[in-house]
C-alpha positions in Angstrom: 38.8 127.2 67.7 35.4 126.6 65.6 32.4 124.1 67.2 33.3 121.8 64.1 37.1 121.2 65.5 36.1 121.2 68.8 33.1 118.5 67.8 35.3 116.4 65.5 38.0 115.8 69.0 35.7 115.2 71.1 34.3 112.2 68.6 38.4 111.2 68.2 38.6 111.0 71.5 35.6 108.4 72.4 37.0 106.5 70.1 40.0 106.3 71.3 38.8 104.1 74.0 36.2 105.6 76.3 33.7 103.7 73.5 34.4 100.9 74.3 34.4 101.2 78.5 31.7 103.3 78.8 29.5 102.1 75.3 28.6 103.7 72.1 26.5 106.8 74.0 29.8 108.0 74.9 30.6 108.7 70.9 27.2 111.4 70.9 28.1 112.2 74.9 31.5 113.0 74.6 31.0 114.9 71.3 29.1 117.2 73.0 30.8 117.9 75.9 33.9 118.9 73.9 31.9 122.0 72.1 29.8 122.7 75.8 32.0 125.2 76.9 30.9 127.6 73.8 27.2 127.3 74.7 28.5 131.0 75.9 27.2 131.9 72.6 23.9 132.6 73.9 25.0 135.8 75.7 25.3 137.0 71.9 21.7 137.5 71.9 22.2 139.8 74.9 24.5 141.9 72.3 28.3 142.1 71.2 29.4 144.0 74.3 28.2 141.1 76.2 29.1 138.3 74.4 32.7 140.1 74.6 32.4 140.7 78.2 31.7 136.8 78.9 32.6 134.6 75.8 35.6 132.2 77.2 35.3 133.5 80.7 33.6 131.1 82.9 32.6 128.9 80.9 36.0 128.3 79.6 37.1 128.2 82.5 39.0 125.3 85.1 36.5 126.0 87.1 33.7 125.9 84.9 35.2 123.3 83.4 35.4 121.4 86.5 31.9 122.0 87.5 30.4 121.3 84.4 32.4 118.1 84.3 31.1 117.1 87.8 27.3 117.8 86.6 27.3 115.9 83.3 29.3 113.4 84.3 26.5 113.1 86.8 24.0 113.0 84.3 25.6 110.6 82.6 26.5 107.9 85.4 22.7 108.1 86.5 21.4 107.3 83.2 24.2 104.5 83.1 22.6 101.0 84.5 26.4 100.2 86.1 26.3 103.6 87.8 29.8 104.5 86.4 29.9 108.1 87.7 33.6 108.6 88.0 34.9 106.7 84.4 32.0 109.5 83.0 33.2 112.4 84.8 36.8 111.5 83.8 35.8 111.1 80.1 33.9 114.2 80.0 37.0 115.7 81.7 39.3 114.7 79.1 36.7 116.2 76.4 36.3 119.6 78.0 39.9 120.6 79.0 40.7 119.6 74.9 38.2 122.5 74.2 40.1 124.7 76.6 43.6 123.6 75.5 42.3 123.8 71.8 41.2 127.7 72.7 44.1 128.7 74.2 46.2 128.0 71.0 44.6 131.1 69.4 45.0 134.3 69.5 41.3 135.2 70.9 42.6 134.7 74.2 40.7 132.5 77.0 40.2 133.8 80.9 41.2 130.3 82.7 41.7 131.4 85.7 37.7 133.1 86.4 36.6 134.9 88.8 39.4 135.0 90.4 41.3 136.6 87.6 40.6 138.8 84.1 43.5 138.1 82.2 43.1 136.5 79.0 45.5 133.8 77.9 46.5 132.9 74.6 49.7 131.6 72.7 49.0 132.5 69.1 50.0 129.4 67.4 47.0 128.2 65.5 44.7 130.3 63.4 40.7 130.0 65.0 39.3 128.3 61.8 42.2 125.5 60.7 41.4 123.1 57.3 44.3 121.3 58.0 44.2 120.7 61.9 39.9 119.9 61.6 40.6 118.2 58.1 43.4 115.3 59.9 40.7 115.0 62.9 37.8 114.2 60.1 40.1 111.8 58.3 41.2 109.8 61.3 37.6 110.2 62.5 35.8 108.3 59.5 38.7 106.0 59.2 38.4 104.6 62.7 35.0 104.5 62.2 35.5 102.5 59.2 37.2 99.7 60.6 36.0 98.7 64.4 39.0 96.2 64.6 41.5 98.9 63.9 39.4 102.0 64.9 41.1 102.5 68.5 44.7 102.3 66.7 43.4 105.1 63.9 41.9 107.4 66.7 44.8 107.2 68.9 47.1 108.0 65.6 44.9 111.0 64.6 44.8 112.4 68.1 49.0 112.1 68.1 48.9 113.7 64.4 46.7 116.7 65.5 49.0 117.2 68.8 52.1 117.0 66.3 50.4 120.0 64.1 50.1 121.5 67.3 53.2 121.2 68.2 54.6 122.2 64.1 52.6 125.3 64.7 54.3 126.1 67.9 58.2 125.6 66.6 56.5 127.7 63.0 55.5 130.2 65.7 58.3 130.5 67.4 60.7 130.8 64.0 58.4 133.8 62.8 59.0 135.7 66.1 63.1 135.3 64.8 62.2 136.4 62.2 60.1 139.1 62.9 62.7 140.4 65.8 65.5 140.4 62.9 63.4 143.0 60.7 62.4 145.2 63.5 66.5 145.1 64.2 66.8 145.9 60.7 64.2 148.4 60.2 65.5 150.4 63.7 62.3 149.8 65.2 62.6 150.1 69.1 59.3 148.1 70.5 58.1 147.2 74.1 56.8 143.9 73.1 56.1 141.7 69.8 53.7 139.1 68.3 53.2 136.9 65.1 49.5 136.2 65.1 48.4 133.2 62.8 46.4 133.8 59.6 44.1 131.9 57.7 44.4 129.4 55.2 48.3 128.9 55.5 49.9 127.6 58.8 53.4 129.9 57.4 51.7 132.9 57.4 51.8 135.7 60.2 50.7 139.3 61.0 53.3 140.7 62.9 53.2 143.3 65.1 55.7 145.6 66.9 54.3 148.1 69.8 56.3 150.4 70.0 56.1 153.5 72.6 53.4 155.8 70.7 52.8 153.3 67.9 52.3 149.9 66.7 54.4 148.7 63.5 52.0 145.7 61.5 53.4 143.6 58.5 52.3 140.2 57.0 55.1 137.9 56.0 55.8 133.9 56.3 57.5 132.1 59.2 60.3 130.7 57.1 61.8 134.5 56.2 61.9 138.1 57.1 59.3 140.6 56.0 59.6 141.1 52.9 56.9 144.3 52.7 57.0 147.4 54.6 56.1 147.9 58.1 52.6 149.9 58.0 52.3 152.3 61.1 49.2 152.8 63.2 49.1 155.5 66.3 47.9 154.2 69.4 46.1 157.3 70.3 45.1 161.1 69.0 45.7 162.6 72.0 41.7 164.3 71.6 39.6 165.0 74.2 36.6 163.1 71.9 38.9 160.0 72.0 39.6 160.5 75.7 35.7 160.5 76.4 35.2 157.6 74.3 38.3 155.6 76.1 36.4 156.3 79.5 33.0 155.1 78.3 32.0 152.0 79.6 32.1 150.8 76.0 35.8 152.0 75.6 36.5 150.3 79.4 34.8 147.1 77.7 36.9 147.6 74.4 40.6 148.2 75.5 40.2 145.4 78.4 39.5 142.9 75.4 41.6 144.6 72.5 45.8 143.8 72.8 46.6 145.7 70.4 44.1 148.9 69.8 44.3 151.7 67.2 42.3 154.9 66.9 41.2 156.5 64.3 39.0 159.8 64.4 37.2 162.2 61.9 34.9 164.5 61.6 31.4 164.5 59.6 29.8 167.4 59.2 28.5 168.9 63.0 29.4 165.3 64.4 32.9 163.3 65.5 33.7 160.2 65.0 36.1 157.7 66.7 36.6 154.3 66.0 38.9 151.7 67.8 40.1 148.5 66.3 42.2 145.5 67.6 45.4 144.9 65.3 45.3 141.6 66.0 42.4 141.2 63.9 43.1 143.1 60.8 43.9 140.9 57.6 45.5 142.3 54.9 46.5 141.4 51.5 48.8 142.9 49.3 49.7 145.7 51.6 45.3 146.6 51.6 43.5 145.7 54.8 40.3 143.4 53.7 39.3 142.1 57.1 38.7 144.4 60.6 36.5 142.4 62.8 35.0 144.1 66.4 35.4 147.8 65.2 34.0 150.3 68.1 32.4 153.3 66.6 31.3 156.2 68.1 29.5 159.9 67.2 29.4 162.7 69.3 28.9 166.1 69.4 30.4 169.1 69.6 30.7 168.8 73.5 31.8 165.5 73.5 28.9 163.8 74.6 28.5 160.4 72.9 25.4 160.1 70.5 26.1 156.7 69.6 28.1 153.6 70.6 28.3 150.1 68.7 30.4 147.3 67.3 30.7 147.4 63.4 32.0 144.5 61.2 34.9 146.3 58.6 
């Protein structure tokens, strides 16, 4: 999820009554400590590759969410005069693990259980950037802010509304995986495994995907019917030795541990060959035309295979 979302509930949730235990420092502390975990963003300036390699890994984390709740909630209760070291870790607590929970809803996936595990998590309910779910979480913000008498009722209601989009999202989520099962039944698609990843602007609409043996099947439709367009059909490989050496690359390592659903595509320019990988889960399209490919791996090599160039490329 964005900083702003993440910002807006930890604000919701100091004022839903750690305010008025732990004082009006808690509204700025609290705040912060729900958008902490993405301070991850600074291994961007090492490069994509590691930003990839490490953003929502430690971090992100239970037990970087632990540790960091047990060092500025430390901070905290020292610079309180009642000493109040626990009620501060517990508050920060509660602000952290909303960032993680609020994460996992997405489709970018979060490694929760580092170091002692790689696997990324992820439930592909919510969209990363949502108007509506940060838009109720403003409103309820500056309403409870509003009125002090009232403003613990209107927190505590906004925080119920944003887990009851949450939980809309989930049930939406869950009818577009009917729905999109019932045109791959249709369509006489065989697949190993299926997803309906949120897209922006509207909470109805999906990408869905089918991965089948040798290829992935992608359409865009809305929860609330069956795919009305087309499947489009992407092959997971080329079967070339220059895609071959770019897979075993530590770039390609890199890029098919963080892609779920990679596609290849591969041609030549003049004395030089180029592959590129891209995550399907990524790709937007409207109208059938593809208009957004995020975290595109491109490489050029030579005749031999040997890799001239390696980066990331925005599409």
């Amino acid at each position: 999820m964005d900083p702003v979302t993440h910002g807006l509930t930890g604000a919701l949730i100091a004022e839903a009554g750690f305010s008025r235990h732990l004082g009006r420092h808690s509204r700025l502390i609290l705040t912060g400590a729900a958008m902490f975990p993405d301070l991850d963003i600074v291994y961007r300036f090492a490069g994509l590759p590691v930003y990839i390699a490490n953003h929502r890994a430690l971090s992100h984390s239970f037990v970087g969410l632990i540790v960091s709740g047990i060092l500025i909630g430390g901070i905290a209760g020292r610079l309180d005069e009642e000493r109040r070291y626990l009620p501060w870790m517990a508050a920060i607590w509660v602000a952290l693990f909303s960032h993680q929970i609020l994460d996992l809803i997405t489709s970018y996936g979060t490694v929760v259980l580092y170091p002692f595990s790689s696997t990324r998590y992820y439930f592909d309910w919510v969209f990363i950037l949502d108007l509506f779910l940060s838009g109720s979480l403003l409103v309820f913000l500056i309403a409870a802010r509003l009125n002090v008498a009232r403003g613990l009722t209107r927190a505590r209601t906004g925080l119920m509304v944003a887990c009851g989009y949450i939980a809309f999202c989930a049930l939406n989520h869950n009818l577009a995986m009917v729905n999109l099962r019932k045109a791959a039944e249709e369509s006489g698609v065989a697949y190993q495994h299926i997803a309906a990843i949120p897209q922006p602007l509207l909470p109805i609409r999906w990408s869905g995907i089918l991965d089948a043996e040798t290829y992935y099947h992608h359409t865009s439709f809305f929860s609330f019917q069956k795919p009305a367009e087309s499947f489009h059909v992407y092959p997971k490989t080329t079967g070339s030795f220059f895609e071959q050496k770019a897979r075993s690359s530590e770039m390609g390592v890199l890029y098919f541990w963080f892609a779920r659903y990679p596609v290849v595509e591969e041609r030549v320019r003049g004395n030089l060959h180029i592959v590129e990988f891209s995550d399907l889960r990524f790709v937007l399209r409207l109208q059938g035309f593809p208009v957004r490919r995020p975290f595109v791996l491109h490489f050029k090599m030579d005749d031999a295979g040997n890799i001239i160039e390696s980066r990331f490329t925005r599409m």
